[in-house]
PDB file of N, CA, C and O in Angstrom, chain B, residues numbered from 101:
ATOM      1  N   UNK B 101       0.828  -1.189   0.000  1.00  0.00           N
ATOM      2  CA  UNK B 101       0.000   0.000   0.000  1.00  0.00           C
ATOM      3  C   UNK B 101       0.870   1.249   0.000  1.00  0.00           C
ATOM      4  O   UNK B 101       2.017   0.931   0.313  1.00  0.00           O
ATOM      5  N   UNK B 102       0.786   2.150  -0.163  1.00  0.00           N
ATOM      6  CA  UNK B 102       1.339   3.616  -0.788  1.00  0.00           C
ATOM      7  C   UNK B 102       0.329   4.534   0.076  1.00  0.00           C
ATOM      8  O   UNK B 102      -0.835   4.340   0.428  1.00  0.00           O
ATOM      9  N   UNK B 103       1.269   5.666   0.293  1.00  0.00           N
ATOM     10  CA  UNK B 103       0.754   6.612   1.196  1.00  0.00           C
ATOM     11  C   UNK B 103      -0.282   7.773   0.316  1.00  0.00           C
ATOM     12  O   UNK B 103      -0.108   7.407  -0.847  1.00  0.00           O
ATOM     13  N   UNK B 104      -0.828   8.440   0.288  1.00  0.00           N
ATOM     14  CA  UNK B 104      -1.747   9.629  -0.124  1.00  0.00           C
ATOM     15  C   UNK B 104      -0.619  10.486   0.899  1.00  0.00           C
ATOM     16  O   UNK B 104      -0.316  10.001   1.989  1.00  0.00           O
ATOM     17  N   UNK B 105      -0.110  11.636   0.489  1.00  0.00           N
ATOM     18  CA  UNK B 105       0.611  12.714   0.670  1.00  0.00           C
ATOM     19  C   UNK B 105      -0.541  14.232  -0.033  1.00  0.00           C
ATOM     20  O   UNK B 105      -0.826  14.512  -1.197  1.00  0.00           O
ATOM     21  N   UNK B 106      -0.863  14.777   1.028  1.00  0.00           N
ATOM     22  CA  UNK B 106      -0.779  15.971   0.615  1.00  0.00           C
ATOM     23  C   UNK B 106      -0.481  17.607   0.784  1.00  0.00           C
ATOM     24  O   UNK B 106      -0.611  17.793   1.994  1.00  0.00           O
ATOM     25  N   UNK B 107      -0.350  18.100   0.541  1.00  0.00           N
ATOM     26  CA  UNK B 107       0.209  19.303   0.976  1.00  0.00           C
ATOM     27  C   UNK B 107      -0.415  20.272   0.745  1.00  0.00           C
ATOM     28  O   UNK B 107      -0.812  20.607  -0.371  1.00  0.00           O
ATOM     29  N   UNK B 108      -0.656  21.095   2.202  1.00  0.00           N
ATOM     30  CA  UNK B 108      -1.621  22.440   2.256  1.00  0.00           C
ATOM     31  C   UNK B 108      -0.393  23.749   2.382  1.00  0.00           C
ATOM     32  O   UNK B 108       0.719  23.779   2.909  1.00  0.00           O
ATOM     33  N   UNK B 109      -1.260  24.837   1.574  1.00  0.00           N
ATOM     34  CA  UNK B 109      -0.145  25.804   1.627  1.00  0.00           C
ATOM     35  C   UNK B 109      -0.788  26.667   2.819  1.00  0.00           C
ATOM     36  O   UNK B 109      -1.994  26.748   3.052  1.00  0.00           O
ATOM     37  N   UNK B 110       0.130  27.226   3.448  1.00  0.00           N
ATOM     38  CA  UNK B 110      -0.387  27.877   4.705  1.00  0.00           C
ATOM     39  C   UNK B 110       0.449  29.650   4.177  1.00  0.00           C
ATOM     40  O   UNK B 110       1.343  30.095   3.458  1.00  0.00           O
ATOM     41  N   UNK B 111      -0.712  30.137   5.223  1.00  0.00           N
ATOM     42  CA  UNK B 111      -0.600  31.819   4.665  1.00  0.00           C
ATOM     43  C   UNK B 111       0.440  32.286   6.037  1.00  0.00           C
ATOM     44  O   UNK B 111       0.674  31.475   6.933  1.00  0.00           O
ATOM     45  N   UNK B 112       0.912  33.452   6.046  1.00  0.00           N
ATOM     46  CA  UNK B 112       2.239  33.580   7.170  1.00  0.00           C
ATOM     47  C   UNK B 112       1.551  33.815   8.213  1.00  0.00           C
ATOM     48  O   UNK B 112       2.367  34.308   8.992  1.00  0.00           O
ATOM     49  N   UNK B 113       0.402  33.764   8.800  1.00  0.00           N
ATOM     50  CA  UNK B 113      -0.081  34.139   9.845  1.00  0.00           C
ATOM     51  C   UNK B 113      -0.578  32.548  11.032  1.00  0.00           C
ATOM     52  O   UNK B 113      -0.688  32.337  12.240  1.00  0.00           O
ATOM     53  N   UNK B 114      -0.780  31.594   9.438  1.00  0.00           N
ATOM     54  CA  UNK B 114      -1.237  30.192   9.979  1.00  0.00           C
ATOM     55  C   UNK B 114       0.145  29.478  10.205  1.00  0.00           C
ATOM     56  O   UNK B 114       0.196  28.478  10.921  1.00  0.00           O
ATOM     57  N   UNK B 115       1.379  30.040   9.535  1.00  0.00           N
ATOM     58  CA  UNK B 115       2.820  29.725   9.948  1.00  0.00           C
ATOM     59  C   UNK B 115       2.995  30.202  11.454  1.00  0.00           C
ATOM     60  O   UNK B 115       3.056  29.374  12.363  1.00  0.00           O
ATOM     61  N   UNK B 116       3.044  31.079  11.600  1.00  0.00           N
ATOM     62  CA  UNK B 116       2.983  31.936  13.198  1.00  0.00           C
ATOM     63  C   UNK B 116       2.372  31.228  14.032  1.00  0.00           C
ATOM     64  O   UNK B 116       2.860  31.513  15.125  1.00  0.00           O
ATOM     65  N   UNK B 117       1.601  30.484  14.155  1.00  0.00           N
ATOM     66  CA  UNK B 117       0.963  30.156  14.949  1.00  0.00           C
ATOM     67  C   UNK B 117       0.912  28.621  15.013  1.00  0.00           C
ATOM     68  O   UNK B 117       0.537  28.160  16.092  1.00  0.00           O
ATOM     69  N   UNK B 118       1.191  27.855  14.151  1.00  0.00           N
ATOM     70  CA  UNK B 118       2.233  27.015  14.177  1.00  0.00           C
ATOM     71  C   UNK B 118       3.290  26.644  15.144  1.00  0.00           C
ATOM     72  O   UNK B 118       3.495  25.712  15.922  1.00  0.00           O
ATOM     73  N   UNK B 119       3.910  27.794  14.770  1.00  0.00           N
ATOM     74  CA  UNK B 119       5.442  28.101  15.266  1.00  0.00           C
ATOM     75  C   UNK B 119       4.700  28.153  16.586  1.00  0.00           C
ATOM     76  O   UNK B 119       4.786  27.045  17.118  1.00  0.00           O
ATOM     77  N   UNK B 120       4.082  28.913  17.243  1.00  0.00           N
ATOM     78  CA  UNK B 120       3.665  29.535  18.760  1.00  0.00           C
ATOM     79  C   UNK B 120       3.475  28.129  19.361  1.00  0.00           C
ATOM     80  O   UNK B 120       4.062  27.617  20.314  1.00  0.00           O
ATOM     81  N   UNK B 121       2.248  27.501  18.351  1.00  0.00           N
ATOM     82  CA  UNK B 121       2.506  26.423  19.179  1.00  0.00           C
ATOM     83  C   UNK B 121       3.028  25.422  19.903  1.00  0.00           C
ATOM     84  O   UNK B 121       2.761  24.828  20.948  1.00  0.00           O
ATOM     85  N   UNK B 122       4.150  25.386  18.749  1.00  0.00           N
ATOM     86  CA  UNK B 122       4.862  24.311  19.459  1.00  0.00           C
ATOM     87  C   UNK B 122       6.285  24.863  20.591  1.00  0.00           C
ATOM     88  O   UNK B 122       7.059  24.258  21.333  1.00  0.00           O
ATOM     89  N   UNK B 123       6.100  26.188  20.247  1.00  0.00           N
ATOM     90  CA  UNK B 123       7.282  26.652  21.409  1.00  0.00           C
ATOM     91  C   UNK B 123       6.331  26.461  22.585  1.00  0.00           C
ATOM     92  O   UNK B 123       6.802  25.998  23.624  1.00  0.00           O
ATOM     93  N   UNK B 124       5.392  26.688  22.539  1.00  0.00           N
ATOM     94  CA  UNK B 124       4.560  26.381  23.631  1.00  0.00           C
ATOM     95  C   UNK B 124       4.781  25.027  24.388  1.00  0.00           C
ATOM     96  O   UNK B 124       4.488  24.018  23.747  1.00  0.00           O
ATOM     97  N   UNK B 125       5.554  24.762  26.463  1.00  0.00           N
ATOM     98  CA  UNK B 125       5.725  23.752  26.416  1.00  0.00           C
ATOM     99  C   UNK B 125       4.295  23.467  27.199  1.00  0.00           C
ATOM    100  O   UNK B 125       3.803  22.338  27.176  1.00  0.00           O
ATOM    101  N   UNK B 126       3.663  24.563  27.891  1.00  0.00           N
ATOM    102  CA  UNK B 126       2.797  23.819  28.124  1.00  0.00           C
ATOM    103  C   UNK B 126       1.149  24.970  28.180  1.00  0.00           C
ATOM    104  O   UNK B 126       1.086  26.032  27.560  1.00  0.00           O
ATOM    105  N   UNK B 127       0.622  24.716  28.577  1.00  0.00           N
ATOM    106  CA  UNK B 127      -0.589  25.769  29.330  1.00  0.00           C
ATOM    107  C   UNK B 127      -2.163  25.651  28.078  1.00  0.00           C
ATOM    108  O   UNK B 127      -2.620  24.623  27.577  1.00  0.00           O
ATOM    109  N   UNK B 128      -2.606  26.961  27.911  1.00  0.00           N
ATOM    110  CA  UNK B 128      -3.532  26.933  27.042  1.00  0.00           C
ATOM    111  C   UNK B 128      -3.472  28.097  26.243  1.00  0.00           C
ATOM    112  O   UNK B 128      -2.788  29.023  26.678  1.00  0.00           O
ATOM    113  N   UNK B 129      -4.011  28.226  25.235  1.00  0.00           N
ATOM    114  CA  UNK B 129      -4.092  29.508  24.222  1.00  0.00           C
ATOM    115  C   UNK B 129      -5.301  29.274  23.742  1.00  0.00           C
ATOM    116  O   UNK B 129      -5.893  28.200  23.841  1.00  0.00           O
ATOM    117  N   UNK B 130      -5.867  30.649  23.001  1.00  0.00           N
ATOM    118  CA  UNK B 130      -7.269  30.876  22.825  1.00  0.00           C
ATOM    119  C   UNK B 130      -7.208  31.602  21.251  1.00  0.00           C
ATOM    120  O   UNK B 130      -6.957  32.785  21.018  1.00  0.00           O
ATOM    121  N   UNK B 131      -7.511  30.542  20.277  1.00  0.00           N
ATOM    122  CA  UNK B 131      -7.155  31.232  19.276  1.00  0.00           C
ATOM    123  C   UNK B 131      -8.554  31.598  18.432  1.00  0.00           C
ATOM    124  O   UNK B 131      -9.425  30.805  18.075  1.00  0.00           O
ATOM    125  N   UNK B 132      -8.488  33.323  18.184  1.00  0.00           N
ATOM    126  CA  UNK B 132      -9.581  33.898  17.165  1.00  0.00           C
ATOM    127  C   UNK B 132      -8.934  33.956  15.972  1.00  0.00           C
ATOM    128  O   UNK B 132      -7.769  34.100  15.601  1.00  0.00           O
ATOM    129  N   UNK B 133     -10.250  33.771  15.354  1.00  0.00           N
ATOM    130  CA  UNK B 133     -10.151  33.448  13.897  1.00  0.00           C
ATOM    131  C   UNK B 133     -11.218  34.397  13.288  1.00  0.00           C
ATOM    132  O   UNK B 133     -12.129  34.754  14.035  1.00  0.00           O
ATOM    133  N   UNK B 134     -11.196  34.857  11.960  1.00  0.00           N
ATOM    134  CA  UNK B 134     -12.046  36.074  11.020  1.00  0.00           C
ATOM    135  C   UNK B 134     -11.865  35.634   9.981  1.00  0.00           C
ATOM    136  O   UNK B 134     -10.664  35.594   9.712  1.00  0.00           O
ATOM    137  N   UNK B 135     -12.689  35.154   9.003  1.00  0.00           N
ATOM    138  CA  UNK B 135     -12.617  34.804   7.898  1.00  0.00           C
ATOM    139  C   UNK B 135     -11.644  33.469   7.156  1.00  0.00           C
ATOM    140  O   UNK B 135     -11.194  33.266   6.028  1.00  0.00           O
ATOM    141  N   UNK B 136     -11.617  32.713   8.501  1.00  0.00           N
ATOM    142  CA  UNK B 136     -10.889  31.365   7.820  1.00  0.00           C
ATOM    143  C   UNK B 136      -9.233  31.584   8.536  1.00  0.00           C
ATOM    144  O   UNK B 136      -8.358  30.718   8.536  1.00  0.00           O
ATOM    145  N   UNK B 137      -9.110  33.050   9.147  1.00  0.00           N
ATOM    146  CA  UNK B 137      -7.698  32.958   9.177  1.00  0.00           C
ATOM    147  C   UNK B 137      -7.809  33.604  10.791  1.00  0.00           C
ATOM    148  O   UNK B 137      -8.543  34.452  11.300  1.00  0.00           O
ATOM    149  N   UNK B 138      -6.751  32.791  11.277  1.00  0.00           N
ATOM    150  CA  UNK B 138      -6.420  33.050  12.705  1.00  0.00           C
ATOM    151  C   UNK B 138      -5.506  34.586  13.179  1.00  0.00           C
ATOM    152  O   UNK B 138      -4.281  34.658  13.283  1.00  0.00           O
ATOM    153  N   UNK B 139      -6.303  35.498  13.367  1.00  0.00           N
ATOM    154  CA  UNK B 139      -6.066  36.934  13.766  1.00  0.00           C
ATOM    155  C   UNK B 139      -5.338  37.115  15.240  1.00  0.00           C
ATOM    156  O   UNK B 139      -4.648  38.132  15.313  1.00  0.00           O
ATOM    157  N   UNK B 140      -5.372  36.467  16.170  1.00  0.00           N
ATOM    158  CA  UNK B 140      -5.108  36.760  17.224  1.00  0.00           C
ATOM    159  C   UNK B 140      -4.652  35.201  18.139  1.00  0.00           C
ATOM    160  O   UNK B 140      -5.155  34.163  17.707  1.00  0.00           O
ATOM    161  N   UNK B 141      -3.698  35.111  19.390  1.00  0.00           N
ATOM    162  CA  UNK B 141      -3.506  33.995  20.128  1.00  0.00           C
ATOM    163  C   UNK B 141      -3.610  34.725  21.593  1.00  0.00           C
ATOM    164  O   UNK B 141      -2.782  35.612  21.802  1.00  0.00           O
ATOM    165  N   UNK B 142      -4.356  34.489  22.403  1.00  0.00           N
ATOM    166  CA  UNK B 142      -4.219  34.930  23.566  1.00  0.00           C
ATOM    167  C   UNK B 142      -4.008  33.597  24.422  1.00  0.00           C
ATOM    168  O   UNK B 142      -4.683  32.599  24.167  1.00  0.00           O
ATOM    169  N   UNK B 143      -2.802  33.607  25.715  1.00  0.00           N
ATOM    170  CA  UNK B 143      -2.753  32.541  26.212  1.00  0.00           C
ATOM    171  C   UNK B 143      -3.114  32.789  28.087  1.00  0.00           C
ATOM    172  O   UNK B 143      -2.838  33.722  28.841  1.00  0.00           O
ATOM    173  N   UNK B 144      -3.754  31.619  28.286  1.00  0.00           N
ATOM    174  CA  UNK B 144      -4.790  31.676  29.314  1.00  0.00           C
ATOM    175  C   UNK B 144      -3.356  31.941  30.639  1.00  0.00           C
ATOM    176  O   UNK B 144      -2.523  31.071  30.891  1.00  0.00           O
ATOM    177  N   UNK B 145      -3.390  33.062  31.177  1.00  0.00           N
ATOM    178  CA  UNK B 145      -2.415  33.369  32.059  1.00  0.00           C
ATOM    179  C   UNK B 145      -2.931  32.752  33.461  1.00  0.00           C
ATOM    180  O   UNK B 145      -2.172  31.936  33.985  1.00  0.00           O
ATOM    181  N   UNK B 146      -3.925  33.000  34.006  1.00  0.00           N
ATOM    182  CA  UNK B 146      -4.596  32.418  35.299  1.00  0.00           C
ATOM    183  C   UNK B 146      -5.786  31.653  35.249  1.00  0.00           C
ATOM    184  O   UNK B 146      -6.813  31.852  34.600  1.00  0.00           O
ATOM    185  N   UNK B 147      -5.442  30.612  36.153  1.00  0.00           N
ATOM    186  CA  UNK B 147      -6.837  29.927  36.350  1.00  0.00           C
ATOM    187  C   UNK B 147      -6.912  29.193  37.490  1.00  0.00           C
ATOM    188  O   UNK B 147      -6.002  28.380  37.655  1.00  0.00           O
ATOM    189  N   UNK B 148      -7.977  29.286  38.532  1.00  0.00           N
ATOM    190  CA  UNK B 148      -8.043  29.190  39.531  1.00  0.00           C
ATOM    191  C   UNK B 148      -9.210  28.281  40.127  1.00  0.00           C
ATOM    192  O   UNK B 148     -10.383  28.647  40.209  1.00  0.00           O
ATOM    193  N   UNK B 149      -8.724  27.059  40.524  1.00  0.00           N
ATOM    194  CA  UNK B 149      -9.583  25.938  40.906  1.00  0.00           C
ATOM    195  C   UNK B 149      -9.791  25.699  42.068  1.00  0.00           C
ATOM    196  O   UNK B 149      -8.881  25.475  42.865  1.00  0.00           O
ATOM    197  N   UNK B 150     -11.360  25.704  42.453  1.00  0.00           N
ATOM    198  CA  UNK B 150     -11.702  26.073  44.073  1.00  0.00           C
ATOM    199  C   UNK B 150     -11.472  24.876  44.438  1.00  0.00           C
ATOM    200  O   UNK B 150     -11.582  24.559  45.622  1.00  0.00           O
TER     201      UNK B 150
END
């Protein structure tokens, strides 16, 4: 059997965030998106469990 390969081209903003992610070693991020494309990463700084 033979693999199906395919390849998506990504725009520099879906690169960025990419990248963010994986420097990311740990926590959460909150990502908005507008029109198909991810505008913003905010990452969850506090959270507090009673």
């Amino acid at each position: 059997m033979s693999k199906k390969q395919s390849q998506i081209l990504l725009n520099e903003k879906e690169k960025n965030l990419i990248e963010l992610i994986r420097s990311t070693e740990y926590g959460e991020i909150r990502i908005v998106i507008q029109n198909a494309i991810p505008i913003r990463v905010e990452e969850i700084k506090k959270s507090i469990k009673l």
